[in-house]
N, C-alpha and C positions, 0 to 999 in steps of 0.2 A: 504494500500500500504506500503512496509516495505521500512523503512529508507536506505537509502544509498549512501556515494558519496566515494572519494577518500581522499587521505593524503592533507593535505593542509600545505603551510606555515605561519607563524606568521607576516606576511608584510601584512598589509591592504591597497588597493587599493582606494585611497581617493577620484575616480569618482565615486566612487558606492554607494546609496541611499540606505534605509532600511527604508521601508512605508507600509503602509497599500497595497492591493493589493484588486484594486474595485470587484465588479461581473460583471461588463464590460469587464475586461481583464480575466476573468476566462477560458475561451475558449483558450486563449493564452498558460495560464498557464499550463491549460492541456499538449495542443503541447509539452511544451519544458519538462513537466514531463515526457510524454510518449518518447521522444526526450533521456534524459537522460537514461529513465531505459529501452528502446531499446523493447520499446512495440508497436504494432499497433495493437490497439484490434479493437475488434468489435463492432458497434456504440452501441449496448444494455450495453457493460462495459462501455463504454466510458461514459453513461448518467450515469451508479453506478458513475464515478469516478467524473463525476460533481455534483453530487446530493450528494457525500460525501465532493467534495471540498467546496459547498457554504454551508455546514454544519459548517464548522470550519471557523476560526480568522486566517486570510492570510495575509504575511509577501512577499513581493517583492521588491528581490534586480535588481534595473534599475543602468543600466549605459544610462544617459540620457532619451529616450522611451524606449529603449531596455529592455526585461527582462531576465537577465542573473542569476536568482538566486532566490527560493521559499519554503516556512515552512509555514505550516498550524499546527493550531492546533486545535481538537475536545475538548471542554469544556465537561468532565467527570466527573463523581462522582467516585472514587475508593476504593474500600474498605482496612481497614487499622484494625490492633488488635484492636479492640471494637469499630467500628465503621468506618465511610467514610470520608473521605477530597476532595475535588474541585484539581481534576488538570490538567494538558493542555496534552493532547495526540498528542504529534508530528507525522505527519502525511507530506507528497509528499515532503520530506528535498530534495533538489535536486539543485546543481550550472549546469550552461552550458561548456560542453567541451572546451571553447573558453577561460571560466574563472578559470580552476582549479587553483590550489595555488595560489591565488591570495587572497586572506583574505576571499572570498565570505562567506563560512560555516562559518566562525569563527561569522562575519556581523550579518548572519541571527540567529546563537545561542542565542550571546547577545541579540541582539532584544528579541527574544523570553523570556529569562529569564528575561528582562526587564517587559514585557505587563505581567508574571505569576504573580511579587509584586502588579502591577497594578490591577490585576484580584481577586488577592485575591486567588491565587491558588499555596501553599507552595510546590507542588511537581509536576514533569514535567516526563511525561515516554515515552518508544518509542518503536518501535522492529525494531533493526538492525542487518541487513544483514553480516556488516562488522565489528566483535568487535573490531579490532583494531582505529576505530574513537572516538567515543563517550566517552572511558575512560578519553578522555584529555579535556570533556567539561564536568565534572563531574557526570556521570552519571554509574551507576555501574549497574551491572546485579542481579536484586532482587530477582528473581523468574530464576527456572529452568523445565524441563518437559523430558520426556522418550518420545519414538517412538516405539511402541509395535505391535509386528506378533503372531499369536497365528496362527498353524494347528487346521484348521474346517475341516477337510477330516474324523475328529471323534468327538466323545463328549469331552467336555470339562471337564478335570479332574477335580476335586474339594474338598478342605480340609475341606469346613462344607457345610453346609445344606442351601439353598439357599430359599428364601424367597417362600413363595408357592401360594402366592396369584396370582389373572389372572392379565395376561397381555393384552393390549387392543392395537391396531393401532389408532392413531390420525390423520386426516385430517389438512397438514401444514397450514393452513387457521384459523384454528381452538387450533391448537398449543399456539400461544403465550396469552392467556390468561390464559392458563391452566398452562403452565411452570415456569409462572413468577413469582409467589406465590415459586415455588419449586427452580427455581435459586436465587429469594433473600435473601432462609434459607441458601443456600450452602454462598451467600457473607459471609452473617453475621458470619460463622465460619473460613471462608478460605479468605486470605488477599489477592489481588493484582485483582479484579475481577471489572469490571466497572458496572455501573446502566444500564440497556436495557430499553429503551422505545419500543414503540410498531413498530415507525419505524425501531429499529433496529433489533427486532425480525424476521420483514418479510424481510428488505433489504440486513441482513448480514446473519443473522442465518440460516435462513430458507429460501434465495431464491431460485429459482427454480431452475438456471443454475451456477454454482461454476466454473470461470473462469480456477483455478487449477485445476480441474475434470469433465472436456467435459466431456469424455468418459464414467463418472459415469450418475446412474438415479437422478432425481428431489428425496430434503430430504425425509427419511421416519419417525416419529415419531411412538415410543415406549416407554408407558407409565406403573406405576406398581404403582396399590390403584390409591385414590384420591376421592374414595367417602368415607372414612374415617375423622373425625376430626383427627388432628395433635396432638401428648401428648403434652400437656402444652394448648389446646386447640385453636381456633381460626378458620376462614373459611377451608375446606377441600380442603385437595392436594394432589399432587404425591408424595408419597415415593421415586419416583424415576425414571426418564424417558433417554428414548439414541435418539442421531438424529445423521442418519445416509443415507449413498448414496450403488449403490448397481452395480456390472456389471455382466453381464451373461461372462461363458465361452465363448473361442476360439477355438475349437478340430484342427483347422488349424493352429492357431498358437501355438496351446498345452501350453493353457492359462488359468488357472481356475479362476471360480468364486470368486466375489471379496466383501467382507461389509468392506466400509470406513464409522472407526465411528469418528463422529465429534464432537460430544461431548456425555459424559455421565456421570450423576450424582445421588447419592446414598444417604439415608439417614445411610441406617447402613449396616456393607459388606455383611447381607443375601439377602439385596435387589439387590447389587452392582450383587452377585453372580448370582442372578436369569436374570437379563439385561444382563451379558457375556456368560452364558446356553445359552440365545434365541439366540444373533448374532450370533454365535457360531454354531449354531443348523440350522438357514437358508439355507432352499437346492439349488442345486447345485451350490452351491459356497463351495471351498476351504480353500480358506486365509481372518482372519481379519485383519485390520489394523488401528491400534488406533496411529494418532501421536497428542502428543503434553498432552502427560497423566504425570497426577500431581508425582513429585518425592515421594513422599506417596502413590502411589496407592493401597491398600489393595489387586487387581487382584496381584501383586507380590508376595505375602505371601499366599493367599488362595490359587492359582493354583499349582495342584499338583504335576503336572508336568513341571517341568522350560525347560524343550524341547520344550513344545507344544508352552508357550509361552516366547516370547525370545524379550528383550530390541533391537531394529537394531540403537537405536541413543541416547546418550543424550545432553543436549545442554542449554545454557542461552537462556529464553524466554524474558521478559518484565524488560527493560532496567530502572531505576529512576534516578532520581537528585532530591535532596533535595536544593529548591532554595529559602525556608525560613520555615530551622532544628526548630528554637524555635517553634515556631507552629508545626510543624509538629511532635516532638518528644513530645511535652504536650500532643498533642491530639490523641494520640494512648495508648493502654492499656499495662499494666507492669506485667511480671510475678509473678517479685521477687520485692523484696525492692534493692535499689541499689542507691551509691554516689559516682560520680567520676568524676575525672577532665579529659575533654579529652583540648588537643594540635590539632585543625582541620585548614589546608589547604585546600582552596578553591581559586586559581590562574583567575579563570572565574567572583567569584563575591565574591571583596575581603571583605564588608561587616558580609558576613561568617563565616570567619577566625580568628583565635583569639583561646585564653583557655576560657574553659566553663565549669561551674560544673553543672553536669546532675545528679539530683535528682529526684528519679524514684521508686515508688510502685505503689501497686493496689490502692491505693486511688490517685493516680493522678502524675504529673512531674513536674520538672522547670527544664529551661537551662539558665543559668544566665551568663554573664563574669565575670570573676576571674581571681586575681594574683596567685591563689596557685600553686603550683606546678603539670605540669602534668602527669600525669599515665598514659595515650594512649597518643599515635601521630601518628594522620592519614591523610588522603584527606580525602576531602569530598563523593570522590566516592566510598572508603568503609564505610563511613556511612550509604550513599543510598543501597548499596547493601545488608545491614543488616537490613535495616529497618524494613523491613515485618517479619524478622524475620526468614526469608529463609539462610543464609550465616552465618559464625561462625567467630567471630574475633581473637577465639580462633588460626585457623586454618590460618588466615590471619597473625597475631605473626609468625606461624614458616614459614611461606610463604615469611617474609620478607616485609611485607606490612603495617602491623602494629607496632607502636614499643610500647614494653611494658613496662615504666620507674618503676610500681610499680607492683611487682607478684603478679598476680592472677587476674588483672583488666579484664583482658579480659573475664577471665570465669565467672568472677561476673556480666559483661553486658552481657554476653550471656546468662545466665540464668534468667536475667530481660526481654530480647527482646524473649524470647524463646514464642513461639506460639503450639498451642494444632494439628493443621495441618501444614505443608509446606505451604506456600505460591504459590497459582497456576493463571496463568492469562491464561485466553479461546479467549479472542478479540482480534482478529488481526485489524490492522486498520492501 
């Protein structure tokens, strides 16, 4: 469910609680979620929406019984440059119409970044709706993504030679044991991507009916290799597989066929090329539509013709706050060697705040405090927003956002945080 409320003010409402929020009251919760983001679904989401809410660590603000205010969070595993960290997926953020400006969001943030030191989980991420909120509770947009149309009325042009091995159809049942092997090579090179277990394979990935696309059919899985061992060896997998929805024309509403793909991933762009061949290639259907594809997608460079396929959106995907940097800047991998003082603002949790010297190569980091003099001065929430390695603070400097007291500092962290992909995140939640 994506993040969303309104502007709020800095007056905190001193009737209002910030507690745990039982699985008794979960039903409740629902109401005033669905209440909020002006939904009445259908009881089959509405059980997705509680079987994701008793998933997560639930935050309810009561003014007395009343619940006027709710954040949940999903305990994830995320992937980060060389590895993964623990951290809280914000999920149903929502105050009651009754209570806007009135501190509520502010209430239940804190909270939140309170139980992540608690939890042990340096980094807290979200997808919102409305970017103008979330800047002001430090969280910055780390990862971005394309929204892509390709004409299938013909073949797909193509600048190399596209992987030639058979493709097979996978029964969605049969899907997530096959995939998971194949999505957690793609973590390990691409930052910003969460752990799937098996529930989340069949409840999110792969369920039958996609509340955003009635209209479309139950996933189809398309896979490429996997009786193969992998170079570098290990159990046999997919080079590369797409899950994807499908809808027949309309000749009355003079409608064509539709492949929404949902996700797809490649081990190297001949394979990538040979999975955009087949959608592509699916008869009577017209148009594909791939939204939410990696700002690297290699389909931008191979297709030969930028007509056939055409960007219709770009946009900030998977929002961070960095809500405890020392750890979190240790424990990710360094391009370059790099030492520098940053000047960080962090107004939500002023523990944060301070000068720090960030000492950073491939053999490891430290973020220490220090009197020295600093070279950057930023918020917090262009730190998160760089973190993965997605964002340039180079670009941040002439934007006005970063200030740069000693030249060149920014392009010397940039070339430290610099990562071998963009940074893409696929879970919505």
């Amino acid at each position: 469910m994506t993040v969303r409320n309104r502007r709020v003010s800095v007056r905190i409402v001193t009737t209002v609680e910030f507690h745990t929020l039982p699985e008794a009251h979960v039903d409740r919760a629902l109401d005033h979620a669905h209440l909020v983001f002006h939904e009445t679904p259908e009881e089959k989401t509405r059980k997705q929406h509680r079987d994701l809410l008793l998933r997560c660590e639930r935050i309810g603000a009561y003014e007395g019984d009343r619940l006027v205010g709710l954040a949940a969070a999903l305990p994830f595993q995320l992937s980060v440059p060389g590895g993964e960290l623990p951290v809280a997926g914000l999920t149903f953020v929502s105050v009651a119409p009754t209570h806007r400006r009135r501190g509520v969001l502010t209430g239940l943030l804190d909270e939140s970044a309170r139980r992540c030191a608690v939890n042990g989980q340096p980094l807290s991420v979200l997808w919102a709706s409305e970017a103008a909120i979330y800047g002001r509770f430090g969280f910055g947009p780390a990862t971005g993504a394309y929204s892509v149309e390709i004409d299938s009325t013909r073949p797909l042009d193509l600048r190399l030679a596209p992987d030639e091995r058979p493709l097979r159809l996978v029964a969605p049942d049969e899907a997530p044991a096959l995939l998971a092997a194949a999505h957690s090579a793609q973590r390990a090179v691409r930052a910003g991507r969460i752990a799937r277990d098996e529930h989340w394979w069949r409840e999110e990935v792969l369920r039958e009916e996609d509340e955003d696309y009635k209209e479309l059919s139950p996933p189809r899985v398309v896979v490429l290799g996997g009786d193969e061992v992998p170079p570098g060896g290990g159990a046999p997998r997919p080079s590369g597989y797409a899950v994807y929805r499908t809808r027949g024309g309309n000749e009355e509403l003079r409608t064509s066929g539709l492949v929404q793909v949902t996700e797809l991933e490649a081990d190297t762009p001949a394979v990538a090329a040979s999975l955009w061949r087949y959608l592509v290639s699916i008869d009577l259907t017209g148009q594909v539509r791939a939204p939410g594809r990696p700002l690297d997608d290699p389909l931008l460079l191979f297709a030969a013709d930028r007509d056939q396929v055409r960007v219709t959106d770009q946009s900030p995907a998977l929002w961070l706050r960095l809500t405890d940097p020392a750890t979190a800047l240790t424990a990710r991998s360094w391009a370059a060697p790099v030492d520098v003082v940053l000047e960080v603002t962090d107004v939500r949790l002023p523990a944060n705040a301070g000068r720090f010297r960030l000492t950073a190569g491939p053999a490891g980091a430290t973020y220490r405090p220090t009197s020295d003099a600093a070279e950057l001065a930023l918020d917090i929430r262009e730190l998160g927003a760089c973190y993965l390695g997605g964002a340039e603070l180079t670009r941040m400097v002439l934007a006005g956002l970063v200030t740069e007291h000693s030249p060149g500092a920014a392009a010397r962290l940039d070339a430290a945080l610099r990562t071998t992909y963009l940074p893409h995140a696929t879970d919505g939640f």
